[in-house]
N, C-alpha and C positions, 0 to 999 in steps of 0.2 A: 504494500500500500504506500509506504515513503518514498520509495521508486516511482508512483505513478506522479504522487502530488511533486517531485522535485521533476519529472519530465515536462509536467502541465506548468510546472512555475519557469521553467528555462526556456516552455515553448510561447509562453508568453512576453517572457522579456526579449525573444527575437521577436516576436509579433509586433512588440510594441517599439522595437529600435528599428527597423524595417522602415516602419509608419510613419516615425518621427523625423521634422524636419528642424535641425538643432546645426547653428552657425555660430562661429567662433566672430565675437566683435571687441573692437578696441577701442578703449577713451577716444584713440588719436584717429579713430575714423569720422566723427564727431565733427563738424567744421567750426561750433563755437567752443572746440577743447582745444583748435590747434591757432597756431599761429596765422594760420591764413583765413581764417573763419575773423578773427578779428582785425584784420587790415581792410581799408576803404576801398571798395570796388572800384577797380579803374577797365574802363572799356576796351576792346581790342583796336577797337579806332584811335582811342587818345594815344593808350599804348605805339603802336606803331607809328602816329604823326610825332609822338618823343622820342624816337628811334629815329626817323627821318631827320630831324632838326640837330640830334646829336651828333649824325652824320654830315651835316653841315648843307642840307637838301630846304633850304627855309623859303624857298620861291613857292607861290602860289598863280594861276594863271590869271586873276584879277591883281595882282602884286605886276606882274611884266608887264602890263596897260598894252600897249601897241606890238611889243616884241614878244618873238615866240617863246615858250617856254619848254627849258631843254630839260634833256637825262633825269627820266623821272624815277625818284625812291623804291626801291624795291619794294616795302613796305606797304606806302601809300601814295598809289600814283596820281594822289592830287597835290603830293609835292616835291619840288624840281630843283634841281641844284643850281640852277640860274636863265638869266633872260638874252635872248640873242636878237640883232636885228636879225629882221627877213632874209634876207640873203645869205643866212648862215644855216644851211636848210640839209646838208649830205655830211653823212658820216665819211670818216675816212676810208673806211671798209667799202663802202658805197662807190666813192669816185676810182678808187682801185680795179674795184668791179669792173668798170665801167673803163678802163683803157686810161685815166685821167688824174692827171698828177694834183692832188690837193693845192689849195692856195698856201701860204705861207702866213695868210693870216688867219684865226680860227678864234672860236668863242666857243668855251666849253665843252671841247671837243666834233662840235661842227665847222663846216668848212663851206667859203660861198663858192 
């Protein structure tokens, strides 16, 4: 008889560990327990245009008025590392391309 009741009690407690759905958690999963749960949310936009500007990319295309706006941030391509007049329009890779020897003068890496 102690044989059936320790069968029925060990086929229960697989039954019941089977069943169970039981997860291991940590304070530090928590985001008001960790350090980043209490820092001020900063956006991936703001983020990435302080990335641009650190990189020294601070032109915007209402900032160049008239002239074009070159070599845009990786980041955020609505900001550019600076303004060119118009005729500063082909990469150098471009005119190469193209049979044709760059000007000697150049703005930011374009060339008219």
């Amino acid at each position: 008889m102690r044989k059936l009741w320790t069968f029925l009690l060990v086929l229960a407690l697989i039954g019941s560990a089977l069943t169970a759905r039981a997860g291991v958690r940590f304070i530090t999963d928590v985001p008001q327990n960790t350090i980043q749960g209490k820092l001020p949310k900063v956006s991936n936009s703001e983020r990435n245009r302080s990335r641009c500007i650190s990189a020294g990319y601070t032109k915007t295309r209402s900032s160049c008025g008239d002239k074009v706006a070159v070599r845009p941030c990786p980041h955020n391509t609505r900001m550019f590392k600076g303004c060119c007049d118009r005729e500063y329009s082909h990469s150098k890779e471009y005119c190469l391309s193209r049979g044709l020897k760059p000007s000697r003068r150049s703005c930011e890496g374009m060339y008219a």
